[in-house]
C-alpha positions as CSV (number, residue, x, y, z in Angstrom):
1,X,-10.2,137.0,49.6
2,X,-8.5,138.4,52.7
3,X,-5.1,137.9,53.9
4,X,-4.2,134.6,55.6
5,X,-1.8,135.7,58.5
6,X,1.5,132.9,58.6
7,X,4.9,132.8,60.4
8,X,7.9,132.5,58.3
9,X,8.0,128.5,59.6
10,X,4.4,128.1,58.3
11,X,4.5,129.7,54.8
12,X,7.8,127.6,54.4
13,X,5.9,124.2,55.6
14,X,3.3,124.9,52.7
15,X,6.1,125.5,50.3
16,X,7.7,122.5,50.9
17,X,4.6,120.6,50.8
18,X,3.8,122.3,47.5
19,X,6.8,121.6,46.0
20,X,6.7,117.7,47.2
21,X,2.9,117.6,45.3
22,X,4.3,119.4,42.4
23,X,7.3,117.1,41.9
24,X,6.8,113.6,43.1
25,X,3.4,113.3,43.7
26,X,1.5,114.7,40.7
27,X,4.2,112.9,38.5
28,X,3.8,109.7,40.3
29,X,-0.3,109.5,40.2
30,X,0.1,110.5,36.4
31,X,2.2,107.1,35.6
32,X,-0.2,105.9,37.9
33,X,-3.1,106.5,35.5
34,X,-1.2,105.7,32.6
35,X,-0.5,102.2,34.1
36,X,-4.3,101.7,34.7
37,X,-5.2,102.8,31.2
38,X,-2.6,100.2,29.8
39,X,-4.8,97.2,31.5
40,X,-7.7,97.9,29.1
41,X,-11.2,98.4,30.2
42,X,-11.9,101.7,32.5
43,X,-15.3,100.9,33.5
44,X,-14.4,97.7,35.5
45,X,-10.6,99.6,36.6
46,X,-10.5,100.0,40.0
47,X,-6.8,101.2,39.9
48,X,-8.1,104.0,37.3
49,X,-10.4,105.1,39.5
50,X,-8.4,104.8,42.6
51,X,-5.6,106.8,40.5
52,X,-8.0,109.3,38.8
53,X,-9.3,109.8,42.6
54,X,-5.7,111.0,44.2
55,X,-5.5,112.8,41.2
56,X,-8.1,115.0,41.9
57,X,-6.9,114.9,45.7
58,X,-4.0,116.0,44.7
59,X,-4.7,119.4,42.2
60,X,-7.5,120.2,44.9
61,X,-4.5,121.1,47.5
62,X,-1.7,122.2,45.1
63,X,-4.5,124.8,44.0
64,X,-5.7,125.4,47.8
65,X,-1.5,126.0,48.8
66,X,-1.2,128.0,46.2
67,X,-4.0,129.7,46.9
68,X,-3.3,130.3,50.7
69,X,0.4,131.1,49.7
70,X,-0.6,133.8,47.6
71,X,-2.8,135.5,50.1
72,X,-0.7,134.8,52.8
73,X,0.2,138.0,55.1
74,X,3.6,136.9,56.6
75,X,5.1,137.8,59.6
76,X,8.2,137.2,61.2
77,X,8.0,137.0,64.9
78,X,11.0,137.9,65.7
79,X,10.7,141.5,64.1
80,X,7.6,142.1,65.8
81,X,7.8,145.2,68.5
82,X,4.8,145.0,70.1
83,X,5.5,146.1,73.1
84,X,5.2,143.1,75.2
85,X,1.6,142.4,74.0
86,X,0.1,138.8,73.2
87,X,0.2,139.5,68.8
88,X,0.3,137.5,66.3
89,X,3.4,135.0,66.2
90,X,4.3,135.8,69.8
91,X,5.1,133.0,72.4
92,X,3.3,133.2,75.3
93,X,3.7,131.5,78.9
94,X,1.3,130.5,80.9
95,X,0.0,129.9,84.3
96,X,-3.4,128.1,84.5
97,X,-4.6,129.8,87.5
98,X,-7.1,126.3,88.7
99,X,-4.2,123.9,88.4
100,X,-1.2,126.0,88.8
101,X,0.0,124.2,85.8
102,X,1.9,126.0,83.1
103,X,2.1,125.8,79.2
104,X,3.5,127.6,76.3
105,X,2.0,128.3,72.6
106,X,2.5,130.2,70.1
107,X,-0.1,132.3,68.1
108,X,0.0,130.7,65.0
109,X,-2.1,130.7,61.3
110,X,-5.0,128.4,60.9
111,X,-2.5,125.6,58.8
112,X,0.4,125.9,61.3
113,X,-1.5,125.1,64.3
114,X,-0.9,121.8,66.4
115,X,-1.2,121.7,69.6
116,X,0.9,119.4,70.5
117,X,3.5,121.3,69.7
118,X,2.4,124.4,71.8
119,X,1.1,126.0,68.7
120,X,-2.8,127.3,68.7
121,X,-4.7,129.0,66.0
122,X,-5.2,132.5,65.8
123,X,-8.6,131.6,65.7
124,X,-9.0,129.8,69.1
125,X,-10.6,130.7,72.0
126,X,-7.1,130.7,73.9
127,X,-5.4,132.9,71.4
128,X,-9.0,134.9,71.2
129,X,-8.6,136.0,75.2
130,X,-4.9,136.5,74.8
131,X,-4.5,138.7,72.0
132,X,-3.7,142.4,73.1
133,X,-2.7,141.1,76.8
134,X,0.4,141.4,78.7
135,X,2.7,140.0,81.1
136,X,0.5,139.7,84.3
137,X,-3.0,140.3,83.2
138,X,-5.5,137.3,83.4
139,X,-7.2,136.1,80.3
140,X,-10.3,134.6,80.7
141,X,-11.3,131.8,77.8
142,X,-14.5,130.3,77.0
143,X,-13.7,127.1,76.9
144,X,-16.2,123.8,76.5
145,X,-15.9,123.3,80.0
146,X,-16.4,126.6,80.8
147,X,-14.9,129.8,81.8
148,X,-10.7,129.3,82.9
149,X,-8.5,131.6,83.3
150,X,-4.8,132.3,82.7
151,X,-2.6,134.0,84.3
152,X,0.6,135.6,81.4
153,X,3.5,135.0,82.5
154,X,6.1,136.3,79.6
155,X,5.2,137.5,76.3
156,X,7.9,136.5,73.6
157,X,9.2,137.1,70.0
158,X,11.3,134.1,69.0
């Protein structure tokens, strides 16, 4: 498997939300299934099913965290010296060259990305054009709606 690239923020997200699986919720859906065996019959139990179900939800992400966690290549962007370049974990402002309107994001892992809050995949088309770009060029994205283009206005490591 190859290395899953994360920013300090995102591996520490998945920790937390390992942790919080490992510790409340796989001991809570364990009662959970004791409580539904207690009630006698489990081929009419819909509560041991339900249970037995978020059970399985359950050890399906702790191993897929602990999976990405493992293989996880992270880097801090605030180390990075790239040289004003669109990398990796870098913040990037932009201009929107048909509306004039501008927007920030960060270059983010697949898990940490929500746009909303300014933070896009590494995988997107956006992050796609931008990667290896610097302050002033024009990146041209393939979006749904077709070609757009941006214009980079600062390139940061925060």
């Amino acid at each position: 498997m190859s290395k899953v690239p994360l920013t300090m923020l995102g591996a520490e997200k998945l920790r937390e939300e390992l942790h919080q699986l490992k510790t409340e919720e796989r001991p809570s859906v364990i009662s959970a299934i004791q409580e539904a065996r207690a009630h006698g019959d489990l081929s009419e139990n819909a509560e041991y099913d339900a249970a037995k179900e978020r059970q399985s939800f359950i050890e399906g992400r702790i191993l897929e965290l602990e999976g990405k966690l493992s293989n996880a290549q992270i880097i801090d962007p605030a180390a990075l010296d790239a040289e004003g370049r669109c990398v990796f974990g870098a913040t990037v402002d932009l201009c929107d060259l048909e509306s004039d309107q501008e927007v920030t994001y960060q270059i983010v892992g697949e898990d940490e990305a929500d746009i909303k809050a300014g933070k896009i995949s590494i995988n997107s088309p956006i992050a796609r054009a931008l990667i290896g770009k610097q302050e002033g060029d024009v990146a041209e994205v393939d979006a749904p709606g077709g070609i757009r283009e941006f214009e980079i206005l600062t390139v940061k490591y925060i």
